[in-house]
C-alpha positions as CSV (number, residue, x, y, z in Angstrom):
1,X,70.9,118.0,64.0
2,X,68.4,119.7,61.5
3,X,65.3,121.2,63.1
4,X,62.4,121.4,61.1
5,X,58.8,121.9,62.3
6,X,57.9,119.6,65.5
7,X,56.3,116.5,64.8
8,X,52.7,116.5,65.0
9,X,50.3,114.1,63.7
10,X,48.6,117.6,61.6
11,X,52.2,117.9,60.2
12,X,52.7,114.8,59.5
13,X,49.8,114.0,57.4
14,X,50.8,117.2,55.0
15,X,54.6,116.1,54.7
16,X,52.8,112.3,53.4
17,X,50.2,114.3,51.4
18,X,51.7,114.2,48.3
19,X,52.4,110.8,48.9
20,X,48.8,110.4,49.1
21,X,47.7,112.3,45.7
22,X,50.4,110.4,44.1
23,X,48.3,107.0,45.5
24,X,45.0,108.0,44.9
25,X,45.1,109.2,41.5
26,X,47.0,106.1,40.1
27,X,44.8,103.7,42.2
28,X,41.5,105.8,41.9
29,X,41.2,107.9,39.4
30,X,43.6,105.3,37.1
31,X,45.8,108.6,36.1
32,X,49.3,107.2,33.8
33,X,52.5,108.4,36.0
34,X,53.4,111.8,33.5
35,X,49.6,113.2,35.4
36,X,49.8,111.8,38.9
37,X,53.7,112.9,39.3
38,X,52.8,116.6,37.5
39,X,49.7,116.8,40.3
40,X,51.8,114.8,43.0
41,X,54.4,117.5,42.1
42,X,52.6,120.6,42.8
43,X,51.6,119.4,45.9
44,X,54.5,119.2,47.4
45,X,55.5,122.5,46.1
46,X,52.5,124.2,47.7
47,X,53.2,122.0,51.3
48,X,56.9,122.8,51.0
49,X,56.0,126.3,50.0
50,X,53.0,127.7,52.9
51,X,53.7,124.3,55.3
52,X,57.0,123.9,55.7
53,X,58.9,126.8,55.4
54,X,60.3,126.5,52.2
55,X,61.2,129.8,49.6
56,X,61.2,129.9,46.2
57,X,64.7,130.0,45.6
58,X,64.8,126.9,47.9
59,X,62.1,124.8,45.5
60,X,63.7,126.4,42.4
61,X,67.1,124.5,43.6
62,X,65.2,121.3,44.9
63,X,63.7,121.1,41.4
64,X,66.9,121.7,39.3
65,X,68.0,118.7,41.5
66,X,65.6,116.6,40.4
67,X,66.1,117.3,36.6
68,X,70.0,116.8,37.6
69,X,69.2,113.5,39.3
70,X,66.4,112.7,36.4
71,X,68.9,113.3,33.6
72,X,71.2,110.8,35.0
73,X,68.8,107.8,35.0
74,X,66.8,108.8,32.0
75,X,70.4,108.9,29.9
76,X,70.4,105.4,31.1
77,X,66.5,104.7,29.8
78,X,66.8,106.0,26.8
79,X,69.8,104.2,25.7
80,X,68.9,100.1,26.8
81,X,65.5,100.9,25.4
82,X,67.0,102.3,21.9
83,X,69.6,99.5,22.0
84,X,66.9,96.6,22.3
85,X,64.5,98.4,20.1
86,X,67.5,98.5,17.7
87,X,68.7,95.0,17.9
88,X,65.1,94.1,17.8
89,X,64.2,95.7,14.7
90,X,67.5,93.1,12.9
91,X,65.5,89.9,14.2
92,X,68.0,89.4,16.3
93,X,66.3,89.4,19.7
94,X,63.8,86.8,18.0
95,X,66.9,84.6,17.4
96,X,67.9,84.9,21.2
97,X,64.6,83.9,22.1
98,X,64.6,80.6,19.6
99,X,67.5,79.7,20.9
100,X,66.0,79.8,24.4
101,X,63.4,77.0,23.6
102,X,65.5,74.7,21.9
103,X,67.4,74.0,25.6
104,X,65.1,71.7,26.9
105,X,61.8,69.8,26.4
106,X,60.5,69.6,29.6
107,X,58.2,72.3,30.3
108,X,59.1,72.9,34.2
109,X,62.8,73.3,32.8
110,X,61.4,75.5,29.9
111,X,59.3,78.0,32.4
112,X,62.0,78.3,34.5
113,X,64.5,79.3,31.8
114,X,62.3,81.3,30.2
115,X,60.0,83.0,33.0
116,X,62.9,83.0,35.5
117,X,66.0,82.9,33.6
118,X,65.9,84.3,30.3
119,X,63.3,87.3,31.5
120,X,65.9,88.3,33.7
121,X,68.4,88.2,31.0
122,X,66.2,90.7,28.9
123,X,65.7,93.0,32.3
124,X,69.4,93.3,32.0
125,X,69.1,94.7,28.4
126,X,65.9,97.1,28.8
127,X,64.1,96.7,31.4
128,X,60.6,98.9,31.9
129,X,57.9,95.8,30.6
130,X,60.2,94.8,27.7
131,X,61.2,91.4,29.9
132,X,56.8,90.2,30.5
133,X,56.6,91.6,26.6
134,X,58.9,89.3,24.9
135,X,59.0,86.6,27.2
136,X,55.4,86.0,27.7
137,X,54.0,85.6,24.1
138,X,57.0,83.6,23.6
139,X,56.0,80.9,26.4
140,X,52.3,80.9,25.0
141,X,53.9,79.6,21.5
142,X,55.5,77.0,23.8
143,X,52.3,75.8,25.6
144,X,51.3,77.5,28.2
145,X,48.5,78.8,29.6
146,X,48.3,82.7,29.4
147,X,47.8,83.2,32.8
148,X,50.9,81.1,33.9
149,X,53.2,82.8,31.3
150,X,52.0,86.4,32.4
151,X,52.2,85.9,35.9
152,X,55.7,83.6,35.7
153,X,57.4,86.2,33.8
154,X,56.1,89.2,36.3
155,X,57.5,86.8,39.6
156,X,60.8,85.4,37.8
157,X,62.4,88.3,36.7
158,X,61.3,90.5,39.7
159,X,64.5,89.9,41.5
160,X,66.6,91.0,38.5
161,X,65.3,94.6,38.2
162,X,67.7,96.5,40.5
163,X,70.7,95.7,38.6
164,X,68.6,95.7,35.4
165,X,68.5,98.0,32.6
166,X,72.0,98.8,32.8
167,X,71.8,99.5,36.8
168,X,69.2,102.3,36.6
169,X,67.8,101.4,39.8
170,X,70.7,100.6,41.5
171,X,72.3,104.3,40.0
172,X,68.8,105.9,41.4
173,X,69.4,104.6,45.3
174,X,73.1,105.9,45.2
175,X,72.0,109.4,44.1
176,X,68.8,109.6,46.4
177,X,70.7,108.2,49.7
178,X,74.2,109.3,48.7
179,X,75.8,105.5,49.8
180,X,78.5,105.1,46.9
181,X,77.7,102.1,45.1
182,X,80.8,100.4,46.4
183,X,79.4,100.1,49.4
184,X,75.5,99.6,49.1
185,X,76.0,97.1,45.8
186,X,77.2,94.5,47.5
187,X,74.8,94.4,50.1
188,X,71.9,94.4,47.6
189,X,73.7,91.4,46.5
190,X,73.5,89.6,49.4
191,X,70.3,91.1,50.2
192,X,69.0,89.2,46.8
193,X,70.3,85.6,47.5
194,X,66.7,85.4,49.1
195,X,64.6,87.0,46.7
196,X,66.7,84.8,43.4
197,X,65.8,81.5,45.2
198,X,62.2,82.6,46.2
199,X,61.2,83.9,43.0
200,X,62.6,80.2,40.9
201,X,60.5,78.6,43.4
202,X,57.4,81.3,42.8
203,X,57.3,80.3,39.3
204,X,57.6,76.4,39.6
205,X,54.7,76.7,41.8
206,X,52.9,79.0,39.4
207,X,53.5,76.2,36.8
208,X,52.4,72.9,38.7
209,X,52.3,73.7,42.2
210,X,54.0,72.1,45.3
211,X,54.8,68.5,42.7
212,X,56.3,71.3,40.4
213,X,58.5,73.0,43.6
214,X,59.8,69.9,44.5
215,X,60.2,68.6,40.9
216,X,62.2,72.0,40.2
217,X,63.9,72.5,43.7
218,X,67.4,70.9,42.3
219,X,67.3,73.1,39.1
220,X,66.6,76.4,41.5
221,X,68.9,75.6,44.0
222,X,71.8,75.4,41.6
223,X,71.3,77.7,39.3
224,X,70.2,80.4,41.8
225,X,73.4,80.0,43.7
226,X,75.3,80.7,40.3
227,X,73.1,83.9,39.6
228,X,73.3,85.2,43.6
229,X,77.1,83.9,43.2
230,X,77.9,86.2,40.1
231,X,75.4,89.2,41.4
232,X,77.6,89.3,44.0
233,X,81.3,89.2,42.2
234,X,79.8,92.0,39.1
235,X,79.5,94.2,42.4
236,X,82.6,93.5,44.4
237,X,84.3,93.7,40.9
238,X,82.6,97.1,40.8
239,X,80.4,96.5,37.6
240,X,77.4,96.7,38.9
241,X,75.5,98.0,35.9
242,X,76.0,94.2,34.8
243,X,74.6,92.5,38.0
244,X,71.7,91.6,36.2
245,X,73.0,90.2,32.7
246,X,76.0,88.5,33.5
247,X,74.3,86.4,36.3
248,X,71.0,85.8,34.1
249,X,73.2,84.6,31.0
250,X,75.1,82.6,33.4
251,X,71.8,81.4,34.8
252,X,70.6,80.6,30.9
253,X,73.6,78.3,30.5
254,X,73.2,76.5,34.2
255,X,69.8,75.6,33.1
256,X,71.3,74.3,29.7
257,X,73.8,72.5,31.6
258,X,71.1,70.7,33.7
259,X,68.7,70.2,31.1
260,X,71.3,67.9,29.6
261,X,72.2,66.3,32.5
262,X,70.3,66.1,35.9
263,X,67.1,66.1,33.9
264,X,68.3,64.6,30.5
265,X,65.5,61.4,30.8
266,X,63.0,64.4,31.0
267,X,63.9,65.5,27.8
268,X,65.1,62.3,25.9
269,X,63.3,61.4,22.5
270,X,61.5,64.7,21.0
271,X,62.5,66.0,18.2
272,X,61.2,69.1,16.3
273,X,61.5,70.3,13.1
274,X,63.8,73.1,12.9
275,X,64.0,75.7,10.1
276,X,67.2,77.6,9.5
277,X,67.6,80.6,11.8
278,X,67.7,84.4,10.4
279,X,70.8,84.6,11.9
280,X,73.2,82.6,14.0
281,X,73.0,83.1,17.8
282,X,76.5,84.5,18.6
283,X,75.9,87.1,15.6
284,X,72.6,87.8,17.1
285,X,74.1,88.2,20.6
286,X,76.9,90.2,19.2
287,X,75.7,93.8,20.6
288,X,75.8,92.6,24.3
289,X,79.0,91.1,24.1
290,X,80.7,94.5,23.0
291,X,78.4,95.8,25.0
292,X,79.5,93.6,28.0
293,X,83.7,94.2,27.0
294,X,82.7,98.0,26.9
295,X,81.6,98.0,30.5
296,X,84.0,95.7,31.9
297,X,86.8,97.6,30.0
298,X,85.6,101.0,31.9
299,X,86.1,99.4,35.2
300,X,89.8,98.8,34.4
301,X,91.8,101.3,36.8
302,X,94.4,102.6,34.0
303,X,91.3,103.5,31.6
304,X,88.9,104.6,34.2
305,X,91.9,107.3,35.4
306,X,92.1,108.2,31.6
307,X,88.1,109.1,31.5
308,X,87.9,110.1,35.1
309,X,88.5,113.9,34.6
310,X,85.3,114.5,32.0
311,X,82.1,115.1,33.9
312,X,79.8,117.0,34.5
313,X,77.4,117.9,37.4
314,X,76.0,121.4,39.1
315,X,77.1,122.8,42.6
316,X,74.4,123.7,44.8
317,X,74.9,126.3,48.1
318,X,73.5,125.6,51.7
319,X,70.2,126.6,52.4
320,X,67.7,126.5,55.3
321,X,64.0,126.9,55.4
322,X,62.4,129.6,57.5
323,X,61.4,126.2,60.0
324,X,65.1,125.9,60.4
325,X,65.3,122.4,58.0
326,X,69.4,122.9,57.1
327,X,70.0,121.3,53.2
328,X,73.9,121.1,53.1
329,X,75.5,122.0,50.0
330,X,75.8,119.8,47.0
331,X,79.3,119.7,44.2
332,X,79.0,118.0,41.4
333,X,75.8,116.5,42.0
334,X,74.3,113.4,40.5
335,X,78.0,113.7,38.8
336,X,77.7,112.0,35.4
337,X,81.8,110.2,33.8
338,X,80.7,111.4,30.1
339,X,82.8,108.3,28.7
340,X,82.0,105.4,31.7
341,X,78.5,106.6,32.0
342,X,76.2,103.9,30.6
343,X,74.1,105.5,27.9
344,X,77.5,106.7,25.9
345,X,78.2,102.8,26.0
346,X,74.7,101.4,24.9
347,X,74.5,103.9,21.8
348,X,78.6,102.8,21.2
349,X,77.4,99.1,21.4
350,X,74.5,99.7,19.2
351,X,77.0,101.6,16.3
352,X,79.2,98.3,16.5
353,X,75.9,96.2,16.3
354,X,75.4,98.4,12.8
355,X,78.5,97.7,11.3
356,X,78.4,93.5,12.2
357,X,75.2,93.6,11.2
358,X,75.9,95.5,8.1
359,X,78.8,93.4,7.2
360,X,76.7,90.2,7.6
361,X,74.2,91.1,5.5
362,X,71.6,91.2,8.0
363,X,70.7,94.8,8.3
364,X,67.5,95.7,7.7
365,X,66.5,98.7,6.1
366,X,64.2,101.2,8.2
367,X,65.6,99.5,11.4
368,X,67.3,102.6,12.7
369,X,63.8,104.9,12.2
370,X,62.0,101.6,13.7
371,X,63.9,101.8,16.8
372,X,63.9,105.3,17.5
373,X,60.0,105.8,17.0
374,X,59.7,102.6,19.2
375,X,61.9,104.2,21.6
376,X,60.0,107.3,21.8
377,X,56.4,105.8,22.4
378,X,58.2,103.9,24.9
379,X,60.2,106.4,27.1
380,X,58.1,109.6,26.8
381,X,55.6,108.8,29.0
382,X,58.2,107.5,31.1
383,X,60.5,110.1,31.2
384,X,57.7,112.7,32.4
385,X,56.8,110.2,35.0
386,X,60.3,109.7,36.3
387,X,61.2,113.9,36.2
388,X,58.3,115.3,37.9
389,X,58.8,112.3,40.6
390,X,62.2,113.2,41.3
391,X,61.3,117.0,41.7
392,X,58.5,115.6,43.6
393,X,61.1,113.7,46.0
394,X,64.0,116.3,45.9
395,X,61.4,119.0,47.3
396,X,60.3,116.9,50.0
397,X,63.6,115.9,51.0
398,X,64.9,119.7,51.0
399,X,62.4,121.1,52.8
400,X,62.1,118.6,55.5
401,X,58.7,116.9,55.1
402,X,60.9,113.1,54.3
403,X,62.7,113.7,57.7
404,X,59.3,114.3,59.5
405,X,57.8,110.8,57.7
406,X,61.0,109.2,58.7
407,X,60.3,110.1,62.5
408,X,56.7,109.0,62.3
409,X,57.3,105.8,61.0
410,X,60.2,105.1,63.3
411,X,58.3,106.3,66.5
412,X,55.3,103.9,65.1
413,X,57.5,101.2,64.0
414,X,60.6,101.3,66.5
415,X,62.9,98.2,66.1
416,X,60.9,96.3,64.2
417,X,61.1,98.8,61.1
418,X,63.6,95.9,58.9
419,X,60.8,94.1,58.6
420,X,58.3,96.4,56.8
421,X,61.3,98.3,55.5
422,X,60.7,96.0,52.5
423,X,56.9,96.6,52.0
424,X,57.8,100.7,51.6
425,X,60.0,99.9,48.4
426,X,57.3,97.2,47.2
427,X,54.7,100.0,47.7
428,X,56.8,102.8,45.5
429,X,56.9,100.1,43.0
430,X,53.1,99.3,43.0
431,X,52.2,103.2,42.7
432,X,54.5,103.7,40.2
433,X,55.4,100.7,38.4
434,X,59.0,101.5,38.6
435,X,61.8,100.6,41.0
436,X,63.7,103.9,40.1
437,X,60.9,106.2,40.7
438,X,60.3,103.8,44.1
439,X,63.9,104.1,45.2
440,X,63.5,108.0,44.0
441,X,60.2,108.4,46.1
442,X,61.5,106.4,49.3
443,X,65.1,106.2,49.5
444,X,65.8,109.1,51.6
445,X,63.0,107.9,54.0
446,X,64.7,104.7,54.5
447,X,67.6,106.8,54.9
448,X,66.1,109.0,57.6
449,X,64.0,106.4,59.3
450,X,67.7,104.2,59.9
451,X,69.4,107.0,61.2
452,X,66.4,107.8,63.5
453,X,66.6,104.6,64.9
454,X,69.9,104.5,65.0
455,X,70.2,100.9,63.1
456,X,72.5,100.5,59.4
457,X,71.6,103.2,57.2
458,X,73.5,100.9,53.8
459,X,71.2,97.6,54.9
460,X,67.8,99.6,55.3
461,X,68.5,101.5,51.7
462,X,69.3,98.3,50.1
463,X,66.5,96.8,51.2
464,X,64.2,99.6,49.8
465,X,65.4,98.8,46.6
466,X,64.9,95.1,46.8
467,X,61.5,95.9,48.0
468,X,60.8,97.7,45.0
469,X,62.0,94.9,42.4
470,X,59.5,92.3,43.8
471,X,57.2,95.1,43.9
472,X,57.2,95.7,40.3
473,X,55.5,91.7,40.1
474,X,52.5,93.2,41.1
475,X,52.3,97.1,39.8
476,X,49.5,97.8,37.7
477,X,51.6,98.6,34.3
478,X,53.5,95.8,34.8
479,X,50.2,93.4,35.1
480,X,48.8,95.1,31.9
481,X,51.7,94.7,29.5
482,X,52.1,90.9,31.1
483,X,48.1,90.6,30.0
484,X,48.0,91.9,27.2
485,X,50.5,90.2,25.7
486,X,49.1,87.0,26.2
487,X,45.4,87.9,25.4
488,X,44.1,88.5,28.9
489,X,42.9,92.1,28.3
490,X,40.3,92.9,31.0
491,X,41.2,90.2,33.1
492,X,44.2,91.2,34.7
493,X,42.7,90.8,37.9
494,X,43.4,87.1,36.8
495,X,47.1,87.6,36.9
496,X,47.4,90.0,39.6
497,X,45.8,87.5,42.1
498,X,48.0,85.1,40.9
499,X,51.5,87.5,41.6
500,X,50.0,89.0,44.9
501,X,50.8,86.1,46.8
502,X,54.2,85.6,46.0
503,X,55.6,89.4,46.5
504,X,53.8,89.6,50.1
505,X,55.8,86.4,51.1
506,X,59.2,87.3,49.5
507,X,59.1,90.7,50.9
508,X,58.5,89.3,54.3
509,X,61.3,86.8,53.9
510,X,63.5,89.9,52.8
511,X,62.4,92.0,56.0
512,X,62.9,89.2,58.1
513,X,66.6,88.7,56.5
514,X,66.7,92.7,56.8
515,X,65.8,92.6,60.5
516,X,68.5,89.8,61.7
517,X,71.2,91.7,59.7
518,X,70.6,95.3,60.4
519,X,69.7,94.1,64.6
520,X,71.8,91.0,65.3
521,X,74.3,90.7,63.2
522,X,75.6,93.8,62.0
523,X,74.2,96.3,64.1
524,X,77.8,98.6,64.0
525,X,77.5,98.6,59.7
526,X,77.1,102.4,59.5
């Protein structure tokens, strides 16, 4: 077993410290994530370096880890946000969204498709704000009140965010735990069947309250058990990078189903005017279906063998730190398939989404310079955030100072660790406003705390990550785009109260479910 230094409350509070800066300077000083990771960073270089044992050739190859790990997810980033951006810029997601309102008249049915549904459809595209920045202005054209389409879209589309912008998240908990994602998708899966028909319920009761719930209960109990269905199969298939979009669309058409069915009298007798659309829907939806054939085609056995030999990655040797903290060596690490990986895919899907669009007469000129600035001011900050995080993490984790939390918290916490488990992830995601850099800060702690207490190490990890999707209904960033898209600027407390609520009761629900699985019922899952 690794050694370390001995577990002293003095030692303890230096292994959380950088924790600590990282908290205080986004919640106190309001610091953006590129400054609080760079200063959260150094910290732990400093802890790792006079604390802990750690050389410099030891950080050196702790922080080449984190750029290794960074450059995977980032790859990932860069392309859904350049691909929306891009579709974007043709009118075509403004088409997608029309075609969203047209479904139903009745405004429960339309919050939930739009707040629940098709947020979670647009978290499958991008991701990082771009679901509460479409979606929200869009709802306040249909009717309602700012506050309820802010705080909606933040609730609804919280449980889509792990599998979401092309699995970013769900890539960022394999690489910081090392659980293949054949084994620890699934799980989230089933891990989520909670948090789907929690957050459909969150935002009926956002709309009307407990009339609304029961109103909407039919509508959420059907179509969540087709999303939580099809999350599932998109993992035990092994695409898991479209666990989010295949179940939302499949949610979208549910909800259309329904609408003209179990609540057709709802919607009987309106009629609206309707111009002539830029473009047709299955034009504009014509990048994510290649997009969609692409991904599925990759997880064919005969073409994955074909690609399986081009990859890249960095080998890293043994060390140990002067405390005796062993790090075992690393091949290939945070391997990346050059042809299955999904940013080679998104920019592939957005050449094809050229060419249709060229060939229909619906490209617009400047649309390719459009996208890319838009993708720039979008992912820079980001990408700063996300790298100095990871080094952040990676340093920790090498020299030992995650290990010692892990003991702490499971010494404080013993067997009833499941439940809070969730609250950890949900916590990463408030700091941060980002599941990946949550599952980056806290998935080896969830890791090390599980294997301390001897309970599922695949269960406690997936439930960090599902922690940290709900989490993001309540982070900070996420509360300002949702208000400032709908005119709310300077009162976000506003929304935030509203959303609080809801992600402290759906994480407990999540712990609880954690608890029973990773105590009673599957307490021999490694």
């Amino acid at each position: 077993m690794d050694k370390g230094i001995a577990l002293t409350f003095t030692n303890w509070i230096l292994a959380f410290l950088p924790i600590l800066v990282l908290l205080s300077t986004i919640l106190f000083f309001k610091w953006g994530a590129p400054k609080s990771g760079a200063v959260s960073w150094f910290t732990a270089v400093i802890i790792g370096l006079f604390a802990f044992g750690g050389d410099p050739r030891l950080l050196a190859l702790a922080n080449s880890k984190g750029m290794a790990m960074a450059l995977y997810v980032l790859l990932i980033i860069w392309g859904a946000v350049f691909l929306y951006n891009f579709v974007d810029k043709n009118g075509a997601i403004k088409v997608i969204g029309d075609t969203m309102i047209k479904v139903t008249e009745e405004k429960l049915l339309q919050c939930l498709l739009m707040a629940w549904c098709f947020a979670s459809f647009m978290q499958g595209l991008a991701g990082f704000g771009v679901p509460v920045a479409v979606v929200a202005p869009i709802m306040l054209v249909m009717g309602f009140k700012p506050a309820v389409a802010a705080a909606s879209c933040l609730v609804g589309h919280s449980w889509s965010i792990t599998f979401g912008s092309m699995g970013s998240s769900y890539y960022t908990i394999q690489l910081a735990t090392k659980i293949p994602g054949e084994i620890i998708g699934p799980w989230m899966a089933i891990l989520f069947i909670i948090p789907i028909y929690a957050t459909g319920l969150a935002v009926c009761h956002i709309y009307g309250g407990f009339p609304a719930v029961k109103k909407g209960l039919p509508a959420v109990l059907i179509t969540g058990t087709v999303m939580a269905f099809m999350c599932w199969l998109m993992n035990k298939v092994g695409a898991s990078q479209l666990a989010t979009l295949i179940p939302a669309l499949c949610g979208c058409g549910t909800m259309a189903v329904l609408a003209k069915t179990l609540y057709r009298h709802e919607s009987d007798g309106v009629n609206q005017a309707e111009e002539k659309p830029y473009m047709g829907f299955n034009l504009a939806f014509s990048p994510y279906y290649i997009l969609i054939a692409l991904c599925i085609m990759t997880q064919v056995k005969m073409i994955a063998k074909i690609f399986a030999p081009y990859t890249w990655g960095l080998n890293y040797p043994a060390m140990t730190t002067a405390a005796g903290f062993a790090v075992k060596a690393e091949k290939m690490y945070s391997k990346i398939n050059i042809f299955s990986h999904p940013a080679p895919l998104l920019l592939f899907a957005a050449l094809c989404a050229f060419i249709i669009f060229k060939m229909a007469g619906k490209w617009k000129p400047g649309a390719f310079d459009g996208a890319f600035k838009a993708t720039v001011n979008q992912c820079v900050p980001t990408s700063i955030g996300i790298t100095t995080m990871v080094m952040m993490a990676l340093i920790m984790n090498d020299t030992g100072m995650t290990n010692l939390l892990a003991q702490g918290i499971a010494n404080s916490t013993g067997m009833l660790f499941p439940v809070f488990s969730p609250y950890i992830g949900v916590l990463g995601s408030f700091l941060t406003g980002s599941n990946t850099n949550s599952n980056v800060m806290f998935g080896a702690l969830q890791l090390e705390t599980a294997k301390v207490l001897g309970i599922s190490t695949v269960i406690m990890c997936a439930v960090q990550s599902v922690g940290g999707a709900v989490g993001c209904a309540i982070a900070p960033s996420k509360v300002l785009i949702g208000s400032a898209t709908v005119g709310l600027e300077g009162h976000e407390g506003e929304v935030m109260n509203r959303t609080i609520p809801y992600c402290i009761i759906i994480s407990l629900l999540v712990g609880i479910n954690a608890w029973i699985f990773a105590c009673l019922l599957f307490k021999d899952l490694p």
